[in-house]
C-alpha positions in Angstrom: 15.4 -11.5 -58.1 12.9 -14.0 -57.0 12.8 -15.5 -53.4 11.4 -18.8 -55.1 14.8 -19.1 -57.0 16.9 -18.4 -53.9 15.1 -21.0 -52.3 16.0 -23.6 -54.6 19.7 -22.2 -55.0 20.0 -23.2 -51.4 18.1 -26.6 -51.6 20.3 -27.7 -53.9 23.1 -27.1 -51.6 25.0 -23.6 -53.4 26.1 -20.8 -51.8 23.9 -17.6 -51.6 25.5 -14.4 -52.8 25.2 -11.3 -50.5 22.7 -9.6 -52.7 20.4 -13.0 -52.6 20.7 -13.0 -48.5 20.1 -9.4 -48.3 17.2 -9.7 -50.5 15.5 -12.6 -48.1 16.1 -10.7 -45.3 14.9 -7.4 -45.9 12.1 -8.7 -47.8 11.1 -11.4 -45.1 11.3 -8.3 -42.6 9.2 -5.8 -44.5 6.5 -8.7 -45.2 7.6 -9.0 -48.9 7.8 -12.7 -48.5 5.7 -14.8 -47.0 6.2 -17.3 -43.7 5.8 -20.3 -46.2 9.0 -19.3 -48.3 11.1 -18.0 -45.1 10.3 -21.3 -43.5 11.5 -23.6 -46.7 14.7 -21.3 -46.8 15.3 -22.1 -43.4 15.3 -25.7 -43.6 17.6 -25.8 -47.1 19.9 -23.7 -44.6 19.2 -26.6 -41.7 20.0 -29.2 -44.4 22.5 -27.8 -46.6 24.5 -25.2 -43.6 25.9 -22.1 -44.6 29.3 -20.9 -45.6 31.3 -19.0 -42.9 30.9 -15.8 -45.5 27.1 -16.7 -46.1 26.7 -16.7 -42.3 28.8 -13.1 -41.4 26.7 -11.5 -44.3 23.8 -12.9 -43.0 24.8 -11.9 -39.4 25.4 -8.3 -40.6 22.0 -8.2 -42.2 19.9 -9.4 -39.1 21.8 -6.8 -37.1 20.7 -4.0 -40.1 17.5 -4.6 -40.2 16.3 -2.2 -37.5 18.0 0.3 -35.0 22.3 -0.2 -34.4 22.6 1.0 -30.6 25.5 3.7 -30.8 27.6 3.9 -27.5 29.9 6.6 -29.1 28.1 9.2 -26.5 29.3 6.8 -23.4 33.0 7.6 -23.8 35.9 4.8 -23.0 35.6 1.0 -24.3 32.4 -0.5 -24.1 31.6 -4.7 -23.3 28.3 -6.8 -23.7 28.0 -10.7 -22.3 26.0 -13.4 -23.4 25.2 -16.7 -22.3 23.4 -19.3 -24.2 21.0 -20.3 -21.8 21.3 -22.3 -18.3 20.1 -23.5 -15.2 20.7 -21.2 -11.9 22.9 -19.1 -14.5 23.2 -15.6 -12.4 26.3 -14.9 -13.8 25.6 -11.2 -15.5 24.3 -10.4 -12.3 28.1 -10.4 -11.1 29.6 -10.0 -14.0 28.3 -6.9 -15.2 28.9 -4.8 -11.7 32.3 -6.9 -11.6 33.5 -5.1 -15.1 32.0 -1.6 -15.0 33.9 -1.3 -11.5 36.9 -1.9 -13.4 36.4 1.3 -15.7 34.7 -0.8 -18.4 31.2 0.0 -20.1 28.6 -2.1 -19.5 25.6 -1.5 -22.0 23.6 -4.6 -21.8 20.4 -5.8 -23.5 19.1 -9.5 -21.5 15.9 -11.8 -21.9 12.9 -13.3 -19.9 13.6 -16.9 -19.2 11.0 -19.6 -21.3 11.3 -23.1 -20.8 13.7 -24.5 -18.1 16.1 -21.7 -18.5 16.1 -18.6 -16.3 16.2 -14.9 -17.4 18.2 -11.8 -16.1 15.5 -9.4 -16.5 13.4 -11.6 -14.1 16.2 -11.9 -11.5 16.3 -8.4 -11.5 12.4 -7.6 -11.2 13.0 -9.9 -8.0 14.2 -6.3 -6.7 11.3 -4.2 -5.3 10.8 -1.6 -7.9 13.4 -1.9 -10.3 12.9 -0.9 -13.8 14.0 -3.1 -16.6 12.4 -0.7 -19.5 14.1 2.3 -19.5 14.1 4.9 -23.3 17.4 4.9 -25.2 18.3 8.3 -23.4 17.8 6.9 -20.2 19.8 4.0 -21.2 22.9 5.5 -22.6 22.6 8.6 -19.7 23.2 5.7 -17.4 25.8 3.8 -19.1 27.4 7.3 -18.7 27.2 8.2 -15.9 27.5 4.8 -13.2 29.0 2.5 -16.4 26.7 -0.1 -16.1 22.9 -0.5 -17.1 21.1 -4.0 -17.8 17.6 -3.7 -19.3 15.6 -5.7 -21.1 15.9 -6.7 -24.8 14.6 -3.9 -27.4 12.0 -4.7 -29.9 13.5 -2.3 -32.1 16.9 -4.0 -32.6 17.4 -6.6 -35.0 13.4 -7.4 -36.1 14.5 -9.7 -38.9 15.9 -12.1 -35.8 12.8 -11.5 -33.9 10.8 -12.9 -36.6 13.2 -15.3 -38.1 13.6 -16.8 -34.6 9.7 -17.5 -34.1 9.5 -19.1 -37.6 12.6 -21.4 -36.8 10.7 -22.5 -33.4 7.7 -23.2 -35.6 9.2 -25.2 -37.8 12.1 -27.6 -36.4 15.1 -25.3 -37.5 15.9 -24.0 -34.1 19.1 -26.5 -33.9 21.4 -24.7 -36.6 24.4 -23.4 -35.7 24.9 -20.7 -38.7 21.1 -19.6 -37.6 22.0 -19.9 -33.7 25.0 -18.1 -34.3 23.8 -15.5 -36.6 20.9 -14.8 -34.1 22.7 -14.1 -31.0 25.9 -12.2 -32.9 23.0 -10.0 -34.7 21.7 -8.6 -31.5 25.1 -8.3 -29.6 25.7 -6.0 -32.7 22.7 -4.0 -32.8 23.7 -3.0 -29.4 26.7 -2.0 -29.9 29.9 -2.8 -27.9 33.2 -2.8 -29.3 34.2 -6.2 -27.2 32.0 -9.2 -26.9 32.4 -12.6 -24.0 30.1 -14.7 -24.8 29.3 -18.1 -22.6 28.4 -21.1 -24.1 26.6 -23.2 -22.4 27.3 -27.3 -23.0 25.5 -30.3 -21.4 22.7 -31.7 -20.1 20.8 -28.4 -19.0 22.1 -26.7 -22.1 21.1 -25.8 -26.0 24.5 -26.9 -26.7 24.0 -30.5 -25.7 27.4 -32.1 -26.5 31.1 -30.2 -26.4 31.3 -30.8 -30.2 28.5 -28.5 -30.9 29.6 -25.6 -28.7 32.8 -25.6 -29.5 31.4 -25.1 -32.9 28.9 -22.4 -32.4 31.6 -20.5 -30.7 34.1 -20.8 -33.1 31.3 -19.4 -35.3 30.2 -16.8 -33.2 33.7 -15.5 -32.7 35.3 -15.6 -36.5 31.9 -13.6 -36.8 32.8 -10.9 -34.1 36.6 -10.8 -36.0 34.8 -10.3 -39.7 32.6 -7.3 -38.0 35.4 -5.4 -36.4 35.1 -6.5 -32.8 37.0 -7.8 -29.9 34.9 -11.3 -28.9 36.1 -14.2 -26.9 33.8 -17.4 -25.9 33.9 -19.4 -22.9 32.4 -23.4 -23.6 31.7 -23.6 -20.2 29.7 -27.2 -18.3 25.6 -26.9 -17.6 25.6 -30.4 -16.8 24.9 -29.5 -13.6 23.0 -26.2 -12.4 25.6 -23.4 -11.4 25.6 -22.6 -7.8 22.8 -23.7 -5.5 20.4 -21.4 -6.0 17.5 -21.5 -8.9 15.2 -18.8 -8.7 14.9 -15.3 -9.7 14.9 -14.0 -5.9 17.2 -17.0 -4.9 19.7 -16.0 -7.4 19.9 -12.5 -6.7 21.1 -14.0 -3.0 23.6 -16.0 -4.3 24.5 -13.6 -6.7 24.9 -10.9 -4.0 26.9 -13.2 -2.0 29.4 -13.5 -4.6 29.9 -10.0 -4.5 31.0 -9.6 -1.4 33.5 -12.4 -1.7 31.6 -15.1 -0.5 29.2 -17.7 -2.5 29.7 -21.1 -4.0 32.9 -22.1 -5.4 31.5 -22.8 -9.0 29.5 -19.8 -10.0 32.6 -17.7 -8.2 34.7 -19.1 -11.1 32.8 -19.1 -13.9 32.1 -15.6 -13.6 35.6 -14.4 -12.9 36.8 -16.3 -15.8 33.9 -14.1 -18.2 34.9 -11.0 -16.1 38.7 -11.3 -16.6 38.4 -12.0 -20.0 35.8 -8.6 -20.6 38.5 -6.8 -19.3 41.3 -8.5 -20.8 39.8 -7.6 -24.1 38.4 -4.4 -23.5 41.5 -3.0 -21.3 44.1 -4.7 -23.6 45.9 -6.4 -20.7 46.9 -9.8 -19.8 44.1 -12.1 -18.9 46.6 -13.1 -15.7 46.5 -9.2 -14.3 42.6 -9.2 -15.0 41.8 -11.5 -13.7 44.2 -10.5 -10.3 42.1 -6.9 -10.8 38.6 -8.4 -10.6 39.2 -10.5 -7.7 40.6 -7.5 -6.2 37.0 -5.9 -7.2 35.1 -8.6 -5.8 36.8 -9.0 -2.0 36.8 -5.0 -1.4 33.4 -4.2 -2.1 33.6 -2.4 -5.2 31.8 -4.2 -7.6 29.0 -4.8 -4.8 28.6 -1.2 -4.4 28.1 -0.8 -8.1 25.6 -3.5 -8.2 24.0 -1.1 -6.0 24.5 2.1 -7.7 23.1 0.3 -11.1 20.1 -0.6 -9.0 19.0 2.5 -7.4 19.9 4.5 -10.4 16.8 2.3 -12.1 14.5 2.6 -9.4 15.5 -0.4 -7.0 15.1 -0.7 -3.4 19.0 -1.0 -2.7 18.0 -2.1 0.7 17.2 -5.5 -0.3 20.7 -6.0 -2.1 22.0 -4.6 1.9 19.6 -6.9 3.4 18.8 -9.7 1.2 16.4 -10.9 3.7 14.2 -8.0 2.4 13.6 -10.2 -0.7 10.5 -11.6 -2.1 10.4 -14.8 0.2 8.0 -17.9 -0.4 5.3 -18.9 2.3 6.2 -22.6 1.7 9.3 -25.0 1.7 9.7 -28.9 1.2 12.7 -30.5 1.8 13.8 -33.6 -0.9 15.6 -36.5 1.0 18.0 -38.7 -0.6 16.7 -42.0 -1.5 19.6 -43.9 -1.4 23.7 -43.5 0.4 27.1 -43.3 -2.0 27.8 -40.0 -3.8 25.7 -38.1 -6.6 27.0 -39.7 -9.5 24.6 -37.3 -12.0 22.3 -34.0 -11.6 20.5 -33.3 -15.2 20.3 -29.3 -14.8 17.5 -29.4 -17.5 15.2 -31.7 -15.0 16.1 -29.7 -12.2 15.3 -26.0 -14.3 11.4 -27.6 -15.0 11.0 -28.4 -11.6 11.8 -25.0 -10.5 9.9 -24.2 -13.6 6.5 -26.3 -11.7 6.9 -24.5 -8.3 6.0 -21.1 -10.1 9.8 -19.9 -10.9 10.0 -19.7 -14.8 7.7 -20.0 -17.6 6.0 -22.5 -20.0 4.3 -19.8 -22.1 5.2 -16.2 -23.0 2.8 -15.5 -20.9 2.8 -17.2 -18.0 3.5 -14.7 -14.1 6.7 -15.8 -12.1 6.8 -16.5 -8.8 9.7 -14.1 -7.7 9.9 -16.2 -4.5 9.6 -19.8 -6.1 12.6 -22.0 -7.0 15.0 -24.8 -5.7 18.4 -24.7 -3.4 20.2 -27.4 -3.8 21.8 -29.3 -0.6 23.6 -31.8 -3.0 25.1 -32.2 -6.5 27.3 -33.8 -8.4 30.5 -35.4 -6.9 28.8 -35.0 -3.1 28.4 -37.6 -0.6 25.0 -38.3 0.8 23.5 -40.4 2.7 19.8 -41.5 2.5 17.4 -39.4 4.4 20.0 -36.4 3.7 18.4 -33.2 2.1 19.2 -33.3 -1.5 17.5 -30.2 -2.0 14.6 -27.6 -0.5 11.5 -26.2 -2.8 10.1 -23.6 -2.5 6.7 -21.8 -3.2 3.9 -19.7 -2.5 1.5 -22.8 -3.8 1.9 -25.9 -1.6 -0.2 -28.1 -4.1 2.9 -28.0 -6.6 5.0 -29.9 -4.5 4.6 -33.2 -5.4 5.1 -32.8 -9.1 8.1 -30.7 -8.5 9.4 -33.5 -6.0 9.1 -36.4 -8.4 11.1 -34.5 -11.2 13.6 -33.3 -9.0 14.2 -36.9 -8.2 14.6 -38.0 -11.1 17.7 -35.8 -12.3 19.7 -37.6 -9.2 22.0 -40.5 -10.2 23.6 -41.7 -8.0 26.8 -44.1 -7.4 28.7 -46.1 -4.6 32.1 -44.6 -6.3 33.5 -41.1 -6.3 32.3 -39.7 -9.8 35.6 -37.8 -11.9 35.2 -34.7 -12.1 34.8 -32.9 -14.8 35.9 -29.2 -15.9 33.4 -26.0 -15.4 35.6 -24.5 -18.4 36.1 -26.6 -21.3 37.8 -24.2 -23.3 38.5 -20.5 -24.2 38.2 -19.4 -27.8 39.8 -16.1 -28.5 
């Protein structure tokens, strides 16, 4: 078998056995075959697409090609979320406590953030001392013992994604959904729960730019799940506009916190008891009606904020700042944005509003680049609220005062705004079970 002829099996738009894709993958993985033939694969996949068989066996591969997680040791059922990527997009942060008080596992595996998009694992390192690398025993000892456990992504599970992923940023392939969804359904099985929610971000501050396209992916993602032997339901859910007011890893851990003890903007409240109740829907085998009745019960007496605590001081947090959330990494500086004009905000693009947070120090444009735990945006307005001008639209913040202005203007520019009432639009498009 020759990669060159697999190459121009899939240029010519046929479908790729599973021996051919297995071949690719563990060859591109063990340095077999060279960037220059992954990268003309990929784009005869971008250009041609992939079967839905093609795509689970090529799913199934990714996921094989370096440690599988196993959670047998945890006892009970076990759940993982994902979310494709947002703006102000806390929602594990809730979630996860949310579900583990419930009686369900929570072993979960998040990113950084990079690009306007904000990451878990930086929220969390908001929290004075908390560790976010922990060994497999730790990880699994936890899981057993408290139920819930959020660290940072493994290098050791699914390489071949690892890899395949850098290539496809390299070389304009990025935007495929068999390759999108193969990519995040490889690592959710790597680490190994039986039931899968994943949330699918669709809109302007979104991957998933139009409803076609996530409905799509997730209809991938889940027949995936189904072919593999596990529960997995997807939410398509609006990124139009950032969810909740908050964007910041320090900020979000505030509003995050305030959601778990019943309070907290009306949005990110639903959104993540919709992910919750279906988690434990799936996992408990239960109605989604009486789950989603139990995790409201979870969030307005206190359990679930108590295990958001647990989780933390079990990985070396100060629980005091969760307690106190004035204790938080705070910045030195604010500026307040004031509306230029008086109607109603017809239009907030969450991506513009994610790189401006990005500017004040918040996320990253490089790999590389340090956060500002303190930095980010709170936003005053958004869409559907009346203003009127010289009304805060929004407050930055930073520990740098010379990034205001170019934060300022950018943050301007994601307001539209109308003399009408804007409709309003849904924060769930759809469920896909």
């Amino acid at each position: 078998m020759r990669i060159y002829d697999i190459i121009a099996k899939k240029r010519d738009g046929f479908e790729l056995t599973d021996g051919e894709i297995a071949f690719f993958v563990r060859g591109y993985t063990n340095g077999e075959i060279k960037d220059s033939q992954a990268a003309a694969l990929l784009m005869a996949v971008y250009l041609n697409g992939m079967t839905d068989r093609e795509t689970v066996c090529l799913t199934n591969e990714m996921a094989h090609s370096g440690d599988m997680l196993d959670l047998s040791a945890v006892g009970s059922v076990t759940a993982d979320k994902h979310s494709t990527g947002g703006v102000g997009d806390k929602t594990t942060l809730v979630v996860a406590p949310v579900v583990a008080s419930l009686g369900v596992k929570v072993a979960k595996m998040s990113g950084r953030g990079l690009g306007h998009t904000g990451g878990t694992v930086d929220k969390l390192e908001s929290i004075e001392g908390f560790r976010t690398e922990l060994s497999g025993e730790e990880f699994i000892e936890q899981v057993k013992k408290t139920g819930v456990c959020v660290v940072g992504q493994s290098g050791l599970l699914a390489p071949a994604d690892k890899k395949l992923y850098a290539l496809r940023d390299e070389t304009a392939t990025v935007g495929c959904i068999p390759l999108i969804a193969s990519s995040i359904m490889s690592k959710k099985l790597a680490a190994g729960a039986e039931c899968i929610v994943l949330d699918v971000k669709t809109g302007s501050g979104a991957f998933m730019k139009t409803a076609r396209d996530a409905q799509e992916l997730s209809r991938k993602m889940v027949d995936i799940g189904k072919k593999c032997q596990r529960k997995v339901a997807a939410l398509i859910t609006d990124m139009n506009t950032p969810l909740g007011n908050n964007i910041g890893n320090s900020l979000e851990v505030i509003e995050a916190v305030e959601v778990l003890n019943g309070k907290g903007p009306q949005d990110l409240r639903e959104v993540c008891v919709a992910l919750a109740a279906n988690i434990v829907s799936l996992s408990l085998n239960i109605p989604l009606e009486k789950a989603e009745e139990k995790v409201a019960l979870a969030l307005s007496d206190g359990s679930a904020f108590l295990k958001l605590c647990e989780m933390v001081r079990l990985q070396g947090g100060n629980v005091s700042q969760l307690e106190n959330t004035d204790l938080l990494p705070k910045a030195k500086f604010c500026r307040r944005v004031l509306s230029p004009s008086d109607g109603f905000v017809s239009f907030t693009d969450a991506e513009k509003i994610g790189s401006s947070s990005v500017i004040l120090g918040a996320g990253r444009k490089t790999k590389e680049d340090k956060i500002d735990h303190a930095a980010g945006i709170i936003l005053k307005k958004k869409t559907g609220d009346k203003v009127q001008k010289g009304e805060v639209l929004a407050e930055l913040f930073s520990n740098n005062e010379s990034l205001f202005d170019e934060s300022e203007k950018l943050l301007l520019s994601a307001y539209e705004f109308s003399s009408a009432e804007p409709k309003k639009t849904p924060l769930i498009y759809e469920t896909v079970r």
